[in-house]
N, C-alpha and C positions, 0 to 999 in steps of 0.2 A: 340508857346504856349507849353509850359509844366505842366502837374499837379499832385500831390500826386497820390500814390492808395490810395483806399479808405478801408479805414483799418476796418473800422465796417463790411461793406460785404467781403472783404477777412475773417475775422474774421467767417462770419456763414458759407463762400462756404466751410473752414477746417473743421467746426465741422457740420453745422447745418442739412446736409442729412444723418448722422448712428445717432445723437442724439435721445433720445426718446422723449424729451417733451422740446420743445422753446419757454424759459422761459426769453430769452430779447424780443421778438416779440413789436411792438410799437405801436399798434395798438390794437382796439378791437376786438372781435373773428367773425371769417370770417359767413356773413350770408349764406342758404342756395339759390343758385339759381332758387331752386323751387317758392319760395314767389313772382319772377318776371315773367313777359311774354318775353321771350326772343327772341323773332322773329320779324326783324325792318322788315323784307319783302328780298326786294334782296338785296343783299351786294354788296353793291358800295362805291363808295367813299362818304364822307359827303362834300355836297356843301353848300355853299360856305367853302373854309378850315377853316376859323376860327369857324364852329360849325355852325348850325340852329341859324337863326337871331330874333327868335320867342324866342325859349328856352335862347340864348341870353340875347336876352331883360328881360325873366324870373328874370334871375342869375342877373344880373345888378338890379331890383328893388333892391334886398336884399344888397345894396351900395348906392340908390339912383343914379346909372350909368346908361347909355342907354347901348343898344345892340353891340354898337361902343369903348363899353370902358371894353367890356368882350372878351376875346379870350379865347378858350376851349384846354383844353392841354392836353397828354399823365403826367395825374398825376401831381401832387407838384411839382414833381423833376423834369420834362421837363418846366412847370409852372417861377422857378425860373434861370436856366437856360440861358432861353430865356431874362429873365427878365436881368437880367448880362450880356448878350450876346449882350442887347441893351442900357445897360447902360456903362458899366465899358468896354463895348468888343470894345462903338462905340466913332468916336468923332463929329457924328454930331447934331445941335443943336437937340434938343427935338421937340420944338413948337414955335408960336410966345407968348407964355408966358414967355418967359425967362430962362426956365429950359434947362440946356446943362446938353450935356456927361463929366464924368473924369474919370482921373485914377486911382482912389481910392475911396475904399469903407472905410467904418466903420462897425465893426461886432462885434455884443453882442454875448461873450462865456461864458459859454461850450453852446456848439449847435450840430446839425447834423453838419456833415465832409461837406457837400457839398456847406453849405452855406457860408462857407469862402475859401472853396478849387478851387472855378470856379470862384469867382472875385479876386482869387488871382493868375490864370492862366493868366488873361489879363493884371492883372493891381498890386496896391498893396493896401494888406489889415493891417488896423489896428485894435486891438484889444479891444474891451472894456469888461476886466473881472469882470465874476461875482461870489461872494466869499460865502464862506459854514458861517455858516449855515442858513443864509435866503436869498441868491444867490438875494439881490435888486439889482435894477438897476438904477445907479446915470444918469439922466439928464445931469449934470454935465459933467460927465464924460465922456459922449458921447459928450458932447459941445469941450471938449478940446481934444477930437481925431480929430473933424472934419478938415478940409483941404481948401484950395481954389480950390483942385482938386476933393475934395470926391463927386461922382457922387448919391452915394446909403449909407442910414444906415440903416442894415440889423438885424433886430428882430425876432426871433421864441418865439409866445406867446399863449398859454403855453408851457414852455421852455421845449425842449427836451437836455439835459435827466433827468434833476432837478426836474423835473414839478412845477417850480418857476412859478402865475400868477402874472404876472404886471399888477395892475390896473387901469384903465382907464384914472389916473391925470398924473401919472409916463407917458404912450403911449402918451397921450397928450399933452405933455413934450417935451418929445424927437420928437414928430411929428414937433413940434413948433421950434426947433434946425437946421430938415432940412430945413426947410422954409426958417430960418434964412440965410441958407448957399447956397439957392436954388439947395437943392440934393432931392432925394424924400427919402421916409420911406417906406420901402420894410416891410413887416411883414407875414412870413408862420406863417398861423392861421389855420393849420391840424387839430390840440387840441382842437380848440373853442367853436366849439357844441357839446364839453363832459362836460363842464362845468353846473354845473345846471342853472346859471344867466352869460350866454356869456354875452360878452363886444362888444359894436359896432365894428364893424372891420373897420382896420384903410384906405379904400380906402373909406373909409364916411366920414372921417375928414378934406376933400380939395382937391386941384391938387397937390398933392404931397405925399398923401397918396398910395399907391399898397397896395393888396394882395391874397396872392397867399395860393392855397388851394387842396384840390382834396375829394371823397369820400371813400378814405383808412382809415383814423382813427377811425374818428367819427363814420362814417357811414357802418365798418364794410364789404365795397364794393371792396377791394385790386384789386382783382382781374379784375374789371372793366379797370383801369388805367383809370380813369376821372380826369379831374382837371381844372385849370382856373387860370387866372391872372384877376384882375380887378382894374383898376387903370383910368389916364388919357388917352383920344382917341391919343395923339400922340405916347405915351410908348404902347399902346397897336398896332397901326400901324405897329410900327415898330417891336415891339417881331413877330407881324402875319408875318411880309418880312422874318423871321426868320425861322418861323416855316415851311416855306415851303419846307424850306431845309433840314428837320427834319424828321418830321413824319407825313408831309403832312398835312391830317385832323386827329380830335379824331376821335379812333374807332367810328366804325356805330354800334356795339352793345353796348358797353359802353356808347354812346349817350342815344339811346334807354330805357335802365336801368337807368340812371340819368333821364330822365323826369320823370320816375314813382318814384326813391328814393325821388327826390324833391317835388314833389305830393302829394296827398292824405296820402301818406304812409308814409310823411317823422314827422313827428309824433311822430307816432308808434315807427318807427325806432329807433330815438334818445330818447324815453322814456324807452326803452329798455335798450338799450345800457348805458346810464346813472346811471340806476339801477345796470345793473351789475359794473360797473365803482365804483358805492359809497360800493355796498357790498364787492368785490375784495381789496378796498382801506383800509377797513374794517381789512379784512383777514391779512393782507399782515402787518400793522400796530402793531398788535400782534405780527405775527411773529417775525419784527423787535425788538419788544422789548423785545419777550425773549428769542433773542440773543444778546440782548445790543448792539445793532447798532442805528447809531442815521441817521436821513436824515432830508428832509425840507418836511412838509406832504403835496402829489402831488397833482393838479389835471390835469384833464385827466388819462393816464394808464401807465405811465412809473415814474419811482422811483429812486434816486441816493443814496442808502445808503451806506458807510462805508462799510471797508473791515472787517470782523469780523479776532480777534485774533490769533495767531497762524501760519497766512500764511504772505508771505514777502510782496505782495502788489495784487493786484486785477489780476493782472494777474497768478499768484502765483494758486489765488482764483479758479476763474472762469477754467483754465486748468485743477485742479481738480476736480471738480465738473462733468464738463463735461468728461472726462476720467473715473473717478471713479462713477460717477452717471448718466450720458447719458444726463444729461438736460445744457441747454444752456444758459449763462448770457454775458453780453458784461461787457468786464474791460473796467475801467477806464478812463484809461491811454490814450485809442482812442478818448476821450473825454479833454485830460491834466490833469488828475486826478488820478494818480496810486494809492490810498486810497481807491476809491470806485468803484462799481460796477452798471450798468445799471442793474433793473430789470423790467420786463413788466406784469401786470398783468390783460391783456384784455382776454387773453384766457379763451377758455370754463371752468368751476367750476373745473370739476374731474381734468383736465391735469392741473390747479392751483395747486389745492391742493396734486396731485403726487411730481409735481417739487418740493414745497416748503418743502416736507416730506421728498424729497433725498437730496435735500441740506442742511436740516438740520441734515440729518444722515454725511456727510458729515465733517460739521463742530463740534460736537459732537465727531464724530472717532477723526477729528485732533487735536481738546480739551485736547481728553483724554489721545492720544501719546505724545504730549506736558507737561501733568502734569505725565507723568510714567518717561518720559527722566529726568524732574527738580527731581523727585526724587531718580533718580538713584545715 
């Protein structure tokens, strides 16, 4: 097995510790850990590994799954992983429903690096792009990637880094494609409770539906490292035979803070969070347009605009920015895209509104050296 680096986190480990304000961040602004009770008792391991079968069963209502068809993960990123690690990684059947393993996935880009970089360690991945400026996503076109080997087709919805939402006929679509080809529909749905009117998620739409998810985005919790796969009880069987080789059980305190973020609190939480999401979206909108940069208008908290004028391409961009301004934006290009720029604008109001005022100075200086050179 061999895989890429991953070029977005090499990308912040260069810059993102002397930076002053991290302004690709993807996520909404970290909550305080005061607002929880943080003491599960003794710190032991969580038994059973796949997570408490009570809170389990919780997380599975919200799919209409049982307890047997939730496994609890260090995060999305271990969440999906796993999930590839039992599909694309394995070749034995699934279940007696018909569903096997292959060696090929399908995957909707631009996306996070990870979600086509680890089913392309195992196996091989095709691509289904999706193009500027309303980044849709043809059914279609996912039809005539699929394979007689494609094991998975792999959706981030709402799409990171476009914040493209596919809407429920389009998921429904493509859900109905794997069916077709009996592969399942993997869907990271991190994004989906920033949305003001989420969309069912797609391990509610059958046995062939997944998805995988964690309390990083939405919910403001990074730092917890929770997360989850929910899908059929044999893909989830087998990701748990996985997980054991991994990282054993979810944290016992990150358990702990997910019953309560899921609880009473969780509310609050995402009424919060939301609000700042729509007033940030707000912000960031204007900005855009008075730098004449065009994008597709996000939701959730991440943004793909356009390189603005004057520099050679997003990488160009963003190295300046951060050397000359201290704030931090993800090019393109780590996405397939050297025109534009990832930017995130979940963080707290003031370090918003910093970043957005040095990048702007930024692009203004190289404006203005631009139009002094044409007329020299």
């Amino acid at each position: 097995m061999d895989i890429d680096p991953f070029g977005l986190e090499r990308w912040f480990a260069a810059y993102e510790h002397e930076a002053d304000v991290m302004l690709a961040e993807s996520g909404i602004r970290s909550l305080e850990a005061s607002r929880f009770d943080l003491d599960p008792g003794t710190m032991e391991y969580v038994i059973p590994t796949n997570g408490d079968p009570v809170f389990r069963a919780r997380v599975g209502e919200r799919y209409g799954r049982s307890a047997d068809e939730v496994l609890f993960t260090c995060g999305t990123q271990e969440a999906n992983f796993l999930a590839f690690l039992s599909l694309v990684g394995s070749t034995d059947p699934v279940g007696e429903d018909g569903i096997g393993s292959g060696s090929h996935a399908v995957v909707v880009t631009p996306t996070y690096q990870a979600l086509h970089a680890v089913p392309e360690a195992f196996g091989e991945v095709t691509r289904v792009a999706l193009s500027p400026p309303t980044w849709e996503l043809d059914p279609e076109a996912v039809a005539d990637a699929v394979r007689e080997d494609t094991a998975v087709v792999v959706v981030n919805n709402p799409n990171n880094p476009t914040g493209r939402y596919h809407d429920e006929a389009v998921m429904r679509a493509v859900y109905d494609v794997a069916v077709d080809h009996d592969a399942f529909l993997l869907c990271d749905e991190v994004y989906r409770l920033l949305a003001d009117d989420p969309l069912p998620p797609v391990a509610s739409f059958g046995a062939h539906g997944v998805s995988t998810t964690s309390l990083t985005k939405a919910y403001g919790l990074a730092g917890l490292r929770f997360g989850w796969i929910a899908g059929p009880e044999p893909l989830v069987e087998r990701a748990w035979r996985w997980k054991d080789y991994t990282t054993i059980s979810p944290a016992l305190v990150g358990q702990h803070v997910a019953k309560q973020a899921l609880g009473r609190r969780e509310e609050t939480i995402l009424a919060e969070n939301r609000e700042l999401a729509a007033a940030h979206r707000e912000r960031v909108a204007a900005w855009v347009d008075r730098h004449d940069l065009s994008w597709h208008e996000p939701v959730g908290v991440n943004a793909f605009p356009t390189v603005p004028d004057g520099f050679a391409d997003a990488r160009d961009f963003c190295r300046t920015v951060v050397e000359d301004a201290g704030v931090v934006l993800a090019p393109g290009d780590l996405f397939g895209f050297p025109d534009r720029f990832r930017i995130g604008f979940g963080l707290p109001t003031e370090e918003l509104e910093t970043g957005l005022d040095r990048v702007s100075g930024v692009i203004e200086t190289r404006r203005a050296a631009t139009a002094d050179a044409g007329g020299e």
